[in-house]
Backbone as JSON Lines, residues from 0, in Angstrom:
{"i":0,"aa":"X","n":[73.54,-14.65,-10.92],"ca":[74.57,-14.54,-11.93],"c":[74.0,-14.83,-13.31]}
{"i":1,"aa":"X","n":[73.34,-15.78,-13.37],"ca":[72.25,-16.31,-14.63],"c":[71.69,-15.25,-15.19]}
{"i":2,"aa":"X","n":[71.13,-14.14,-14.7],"ca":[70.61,-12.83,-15.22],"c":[71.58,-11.83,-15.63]}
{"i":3,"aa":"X","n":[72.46,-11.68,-14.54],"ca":[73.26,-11.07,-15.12],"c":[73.91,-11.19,-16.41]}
{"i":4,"aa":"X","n":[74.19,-12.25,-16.81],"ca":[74.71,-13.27,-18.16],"c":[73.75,-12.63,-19.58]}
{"i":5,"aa":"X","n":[72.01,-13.52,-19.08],"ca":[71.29,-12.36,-19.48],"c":[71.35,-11.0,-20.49]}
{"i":6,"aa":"X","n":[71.15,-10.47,-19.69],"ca":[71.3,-8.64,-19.45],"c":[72.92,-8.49,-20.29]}
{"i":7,"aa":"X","n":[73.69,-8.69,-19.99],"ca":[75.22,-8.42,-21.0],"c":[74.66,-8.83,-22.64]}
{"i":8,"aa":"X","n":[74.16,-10.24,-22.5],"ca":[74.06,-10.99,-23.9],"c":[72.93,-9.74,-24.3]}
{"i":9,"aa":"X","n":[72.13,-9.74,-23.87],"ca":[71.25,-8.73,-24.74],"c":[71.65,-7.32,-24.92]}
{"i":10,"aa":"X","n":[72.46,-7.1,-24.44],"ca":[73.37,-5.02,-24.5],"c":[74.59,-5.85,-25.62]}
{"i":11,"aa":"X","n":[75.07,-6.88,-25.66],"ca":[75.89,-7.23,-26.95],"c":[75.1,-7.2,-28.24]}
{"i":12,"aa":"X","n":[73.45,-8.1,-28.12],"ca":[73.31,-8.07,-29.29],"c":[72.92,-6.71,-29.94]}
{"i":13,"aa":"X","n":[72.4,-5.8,-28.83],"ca":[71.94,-4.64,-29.25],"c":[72.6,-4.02,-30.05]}
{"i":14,"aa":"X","n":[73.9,-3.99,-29.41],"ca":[75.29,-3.31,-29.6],"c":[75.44,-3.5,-31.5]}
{"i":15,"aa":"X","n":[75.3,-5.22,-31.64],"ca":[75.83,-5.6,-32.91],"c":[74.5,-5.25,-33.59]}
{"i":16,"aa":"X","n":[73.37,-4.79,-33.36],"ca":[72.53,-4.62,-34.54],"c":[72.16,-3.36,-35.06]}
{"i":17,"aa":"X","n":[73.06,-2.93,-34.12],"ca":[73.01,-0.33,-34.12],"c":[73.28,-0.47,-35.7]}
{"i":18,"aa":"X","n":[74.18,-1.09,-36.32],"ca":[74.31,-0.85,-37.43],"c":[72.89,-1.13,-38.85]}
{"i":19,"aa":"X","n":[71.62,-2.02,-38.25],"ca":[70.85,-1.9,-38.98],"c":[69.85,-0.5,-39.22]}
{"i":20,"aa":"X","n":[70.33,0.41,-38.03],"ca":[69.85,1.47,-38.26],"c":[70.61,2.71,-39.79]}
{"i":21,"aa":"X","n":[71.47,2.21,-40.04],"ca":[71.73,2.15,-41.2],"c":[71.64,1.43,-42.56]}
{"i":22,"aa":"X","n":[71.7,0.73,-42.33],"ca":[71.41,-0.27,-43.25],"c":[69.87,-0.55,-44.19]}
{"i":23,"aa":"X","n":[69.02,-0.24,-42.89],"ca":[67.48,-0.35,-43.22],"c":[66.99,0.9,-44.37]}
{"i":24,"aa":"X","n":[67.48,1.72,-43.82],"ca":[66.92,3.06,-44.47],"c":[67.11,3.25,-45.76]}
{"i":25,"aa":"X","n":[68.78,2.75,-46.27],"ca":[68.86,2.6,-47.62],"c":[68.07,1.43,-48.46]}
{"i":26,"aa":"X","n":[67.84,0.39,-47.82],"ca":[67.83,-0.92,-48.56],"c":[66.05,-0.19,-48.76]}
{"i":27,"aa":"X","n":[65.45,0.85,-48.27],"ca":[64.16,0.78,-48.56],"c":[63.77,2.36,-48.85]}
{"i":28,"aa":"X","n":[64.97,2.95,-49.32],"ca":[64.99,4.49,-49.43],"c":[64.29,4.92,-48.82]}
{"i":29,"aa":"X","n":[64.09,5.48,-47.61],"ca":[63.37,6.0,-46.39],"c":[64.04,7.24,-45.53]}
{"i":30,"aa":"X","n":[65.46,7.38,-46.31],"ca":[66.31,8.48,-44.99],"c":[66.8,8.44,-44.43]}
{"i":31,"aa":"X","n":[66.65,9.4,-43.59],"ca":[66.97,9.35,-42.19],"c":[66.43,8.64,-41.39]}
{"i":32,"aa":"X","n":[67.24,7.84,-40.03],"ca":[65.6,7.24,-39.38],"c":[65.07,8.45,-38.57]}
{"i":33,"aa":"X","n":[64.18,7.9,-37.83],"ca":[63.24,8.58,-37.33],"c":[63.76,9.69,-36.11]}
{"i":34,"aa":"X","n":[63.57,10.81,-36.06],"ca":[64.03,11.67,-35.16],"c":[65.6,12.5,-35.34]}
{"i":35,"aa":"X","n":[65.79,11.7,-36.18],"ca":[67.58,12.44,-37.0],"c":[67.76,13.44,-37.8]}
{"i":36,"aa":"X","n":[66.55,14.07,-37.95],"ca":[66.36,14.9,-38.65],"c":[67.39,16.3,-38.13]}
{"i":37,"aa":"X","n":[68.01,17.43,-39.35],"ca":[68.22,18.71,-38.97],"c":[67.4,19.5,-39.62]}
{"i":38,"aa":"X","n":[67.69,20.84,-39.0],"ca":[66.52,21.45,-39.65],"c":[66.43,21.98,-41.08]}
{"i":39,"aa":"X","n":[67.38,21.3,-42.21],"ca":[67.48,21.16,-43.58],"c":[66.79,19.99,-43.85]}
{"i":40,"aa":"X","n":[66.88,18.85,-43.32],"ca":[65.7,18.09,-43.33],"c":[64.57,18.16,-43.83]}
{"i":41,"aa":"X","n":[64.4,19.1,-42.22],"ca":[62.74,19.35,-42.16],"c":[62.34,20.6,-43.31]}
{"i":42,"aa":"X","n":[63.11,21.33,-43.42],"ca":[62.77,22.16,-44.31],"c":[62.14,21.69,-45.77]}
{"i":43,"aa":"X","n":[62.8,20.64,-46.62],"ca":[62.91,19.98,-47.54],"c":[61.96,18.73,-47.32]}
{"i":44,"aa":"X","n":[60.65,18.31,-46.15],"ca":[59.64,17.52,-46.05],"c":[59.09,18.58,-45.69]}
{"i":45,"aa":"X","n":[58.89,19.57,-44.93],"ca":[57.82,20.08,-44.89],"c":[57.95,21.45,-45.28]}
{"i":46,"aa":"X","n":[58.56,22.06,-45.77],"ca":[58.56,23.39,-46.47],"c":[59.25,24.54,-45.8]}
{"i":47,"aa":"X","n":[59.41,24.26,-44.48],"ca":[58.97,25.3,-43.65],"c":[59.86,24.51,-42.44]}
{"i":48,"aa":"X","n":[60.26,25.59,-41.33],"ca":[61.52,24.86,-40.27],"c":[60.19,25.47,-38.99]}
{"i":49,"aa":"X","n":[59.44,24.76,-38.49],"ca":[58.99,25.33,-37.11],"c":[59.62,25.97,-36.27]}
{"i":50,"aa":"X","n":[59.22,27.2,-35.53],"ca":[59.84,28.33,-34.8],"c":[60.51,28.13,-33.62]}
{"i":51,"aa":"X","n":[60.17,26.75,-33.01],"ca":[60.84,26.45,-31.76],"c":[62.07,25.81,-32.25]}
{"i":52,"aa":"X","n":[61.69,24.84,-33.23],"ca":[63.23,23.92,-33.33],"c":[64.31,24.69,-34.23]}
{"i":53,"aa":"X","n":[63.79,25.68,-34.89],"ca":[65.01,26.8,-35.75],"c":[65.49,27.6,-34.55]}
{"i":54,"aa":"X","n":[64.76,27.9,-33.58],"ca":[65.33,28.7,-32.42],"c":[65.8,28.4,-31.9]}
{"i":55,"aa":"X","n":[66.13,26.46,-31.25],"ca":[66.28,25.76,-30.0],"c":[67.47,24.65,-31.31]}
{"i":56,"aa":"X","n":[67.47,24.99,-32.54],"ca":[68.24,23.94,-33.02],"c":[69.87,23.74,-32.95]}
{"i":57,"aa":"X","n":[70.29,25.08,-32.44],"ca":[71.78,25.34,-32.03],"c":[71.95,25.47,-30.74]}
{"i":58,"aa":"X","n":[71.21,25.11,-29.77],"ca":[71.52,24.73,-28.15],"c":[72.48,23.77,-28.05]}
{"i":59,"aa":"X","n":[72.73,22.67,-28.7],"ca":[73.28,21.44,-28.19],"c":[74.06,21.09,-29.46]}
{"i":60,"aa":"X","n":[74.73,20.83,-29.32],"ca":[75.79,20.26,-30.52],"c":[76.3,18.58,-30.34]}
{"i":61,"aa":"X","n":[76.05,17.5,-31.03],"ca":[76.27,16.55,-30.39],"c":[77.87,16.52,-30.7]}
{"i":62,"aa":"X","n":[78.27,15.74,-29.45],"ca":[79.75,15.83,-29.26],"c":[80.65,14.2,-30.44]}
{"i":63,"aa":"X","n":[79.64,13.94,-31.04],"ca":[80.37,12.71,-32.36],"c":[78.58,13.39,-33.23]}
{"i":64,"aa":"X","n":[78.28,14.2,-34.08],"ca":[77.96,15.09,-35.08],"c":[77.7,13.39,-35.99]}
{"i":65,"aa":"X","n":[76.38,12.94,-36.59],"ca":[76.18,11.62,-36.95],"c":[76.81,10.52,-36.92]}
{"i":66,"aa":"X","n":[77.12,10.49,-35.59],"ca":[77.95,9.1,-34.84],"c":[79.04,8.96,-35.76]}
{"i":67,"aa":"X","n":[79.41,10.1,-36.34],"ca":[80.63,9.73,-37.61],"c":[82.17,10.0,-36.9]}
{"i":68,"aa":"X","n":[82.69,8.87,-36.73],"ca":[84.04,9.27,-35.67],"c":[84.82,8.87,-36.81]}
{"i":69,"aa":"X","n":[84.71,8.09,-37.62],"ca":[85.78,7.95,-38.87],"c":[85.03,8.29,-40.27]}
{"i":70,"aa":"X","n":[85.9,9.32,-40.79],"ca":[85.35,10.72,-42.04],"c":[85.28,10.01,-42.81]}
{"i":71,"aa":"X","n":[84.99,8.99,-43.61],"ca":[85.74,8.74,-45.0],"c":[83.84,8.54,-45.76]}
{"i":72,"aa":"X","n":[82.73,8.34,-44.81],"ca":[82.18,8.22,-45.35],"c":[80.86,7.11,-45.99]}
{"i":73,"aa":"X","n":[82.13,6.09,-46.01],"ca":[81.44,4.89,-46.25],"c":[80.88,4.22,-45.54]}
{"i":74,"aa":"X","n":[80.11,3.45,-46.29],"ca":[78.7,2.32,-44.97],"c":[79.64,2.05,-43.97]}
{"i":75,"aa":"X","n":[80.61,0.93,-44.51],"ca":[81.39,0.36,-43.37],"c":[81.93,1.46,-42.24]}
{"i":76,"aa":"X","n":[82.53,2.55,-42.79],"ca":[83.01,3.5,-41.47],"c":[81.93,4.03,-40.1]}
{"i":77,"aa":"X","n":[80.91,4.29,-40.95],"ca":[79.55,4.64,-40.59],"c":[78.99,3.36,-39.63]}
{"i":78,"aa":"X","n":[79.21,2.43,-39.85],"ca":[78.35,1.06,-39.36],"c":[79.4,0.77,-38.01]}
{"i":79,"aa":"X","n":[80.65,1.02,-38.19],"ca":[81.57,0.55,-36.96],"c":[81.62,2.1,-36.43]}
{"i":80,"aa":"X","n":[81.25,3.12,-36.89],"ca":[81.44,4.59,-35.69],"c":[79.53,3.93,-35.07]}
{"i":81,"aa":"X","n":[78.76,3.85,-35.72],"ca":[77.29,3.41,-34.32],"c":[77.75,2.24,-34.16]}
{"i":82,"aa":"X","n":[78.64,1.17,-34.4],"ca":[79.01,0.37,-33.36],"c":[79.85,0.89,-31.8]}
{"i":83,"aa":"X","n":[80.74,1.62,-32.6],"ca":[81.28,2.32,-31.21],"c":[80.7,3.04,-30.34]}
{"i":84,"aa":"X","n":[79.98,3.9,-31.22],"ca":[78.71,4.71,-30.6],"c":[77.77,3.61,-29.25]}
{"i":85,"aa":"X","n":[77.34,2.75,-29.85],"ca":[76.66,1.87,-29.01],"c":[77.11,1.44,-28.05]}
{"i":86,"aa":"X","n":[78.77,0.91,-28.2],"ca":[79.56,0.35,-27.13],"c":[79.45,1.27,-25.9]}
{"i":87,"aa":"X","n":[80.06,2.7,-26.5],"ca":[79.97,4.16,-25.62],"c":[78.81,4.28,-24.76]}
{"i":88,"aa":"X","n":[77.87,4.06,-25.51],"ca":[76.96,4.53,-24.49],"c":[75.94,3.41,-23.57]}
{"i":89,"aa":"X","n":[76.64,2.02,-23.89],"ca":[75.9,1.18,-23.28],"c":[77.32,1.05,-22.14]}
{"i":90,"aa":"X","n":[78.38,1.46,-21.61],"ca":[79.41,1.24,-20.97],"c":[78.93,2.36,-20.18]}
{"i":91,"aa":"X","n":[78.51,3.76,-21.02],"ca":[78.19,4.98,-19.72],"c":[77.02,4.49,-18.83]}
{"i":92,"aa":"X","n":[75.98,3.87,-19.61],"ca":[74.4,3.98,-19.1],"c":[75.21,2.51,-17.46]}
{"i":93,"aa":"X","n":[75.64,1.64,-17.71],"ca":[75.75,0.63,-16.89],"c":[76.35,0.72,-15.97]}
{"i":94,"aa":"X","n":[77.49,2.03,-16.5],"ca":[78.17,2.53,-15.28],"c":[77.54,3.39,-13.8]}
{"i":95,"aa":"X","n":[76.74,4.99,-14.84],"ca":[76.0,5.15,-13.9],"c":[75.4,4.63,-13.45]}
{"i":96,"aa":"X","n":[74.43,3.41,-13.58],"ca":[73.56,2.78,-12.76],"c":[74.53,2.11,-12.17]}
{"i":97,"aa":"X","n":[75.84,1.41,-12.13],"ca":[76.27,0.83,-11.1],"c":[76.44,1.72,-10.15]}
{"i":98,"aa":"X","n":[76.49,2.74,-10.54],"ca":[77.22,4.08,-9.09],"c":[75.99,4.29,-8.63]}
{"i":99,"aa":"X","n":[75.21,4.83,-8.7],"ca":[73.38,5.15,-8.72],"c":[72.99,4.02,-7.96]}
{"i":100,"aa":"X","n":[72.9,2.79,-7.77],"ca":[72.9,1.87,-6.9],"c":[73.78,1.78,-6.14]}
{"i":101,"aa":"X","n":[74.96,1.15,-6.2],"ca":[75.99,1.59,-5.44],"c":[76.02,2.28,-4.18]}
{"i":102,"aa":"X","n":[75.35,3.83,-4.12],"ca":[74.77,4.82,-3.57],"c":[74.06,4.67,-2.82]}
{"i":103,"aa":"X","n":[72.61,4.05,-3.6],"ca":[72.01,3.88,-2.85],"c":[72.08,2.61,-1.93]}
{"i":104,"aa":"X","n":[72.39,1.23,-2.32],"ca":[72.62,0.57,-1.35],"c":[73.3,0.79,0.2]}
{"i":105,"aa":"X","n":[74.2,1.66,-0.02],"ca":[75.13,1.8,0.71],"c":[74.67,3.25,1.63]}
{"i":106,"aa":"X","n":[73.69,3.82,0.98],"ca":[73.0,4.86,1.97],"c":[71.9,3.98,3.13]}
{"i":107,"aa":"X","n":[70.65,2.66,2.27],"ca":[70.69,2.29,2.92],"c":[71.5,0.81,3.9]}
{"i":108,"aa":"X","n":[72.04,1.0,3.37],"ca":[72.93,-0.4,4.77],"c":[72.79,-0.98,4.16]}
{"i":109,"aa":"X","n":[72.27,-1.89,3.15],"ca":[72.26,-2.99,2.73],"c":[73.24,-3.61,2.02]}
């Protein structure tokens, strides 16, 4: 149970620090972070949109479009939509693995 305790406390603090991924970038004018890029982005650092990701860049649409679930804009809206964001997806990831074990325990006997 001690681990388990653990493991929650550290997916909370995670949870509460999603918002320095905002925070950082301005306080040191840097952007976007790393990998958030679209391909206006990239166009505007490197001149030029590479042929796979202009081809492959409208496959997937993310379903919350810069974790922005409330429009208005501001840090604060922005800082509590990747808080929610975080909540979301640290509630999916724990779930499947409870089922994913779950499964398997119970396939084998144990």
């Amino acid at each position: 149970m001690r681990d388990r305790k653990k493991i929650v406390l550290s997916l909370v603090v995670a949870a509460l620090l999603t918002p320095l991924g905002l925070l950082l970038p301005r306080l040191f004018r840097a952007g976007d972070a790393w990998g958030e890029w679209d391909t206006d982005d990239i166009a505007r650092t490197l001149g030029y949109v590479p042929d796979g990701m202009a081809r492959l860049a409208e496959l997937w649409r993310a379903p919350i479009p810069d974790y922005s679930i409330w429009g208005d804009g501001s840090w604060l809206a922005a800082s509590a939509s990747y808080f929610v964001s975080a909540l979301v997806g640290i509630i999916l990831s724990v779930g499947a693995s409870y089922l994913v074990l779950r499964f398997i325990v119970k396939r084998d006997g144990n």
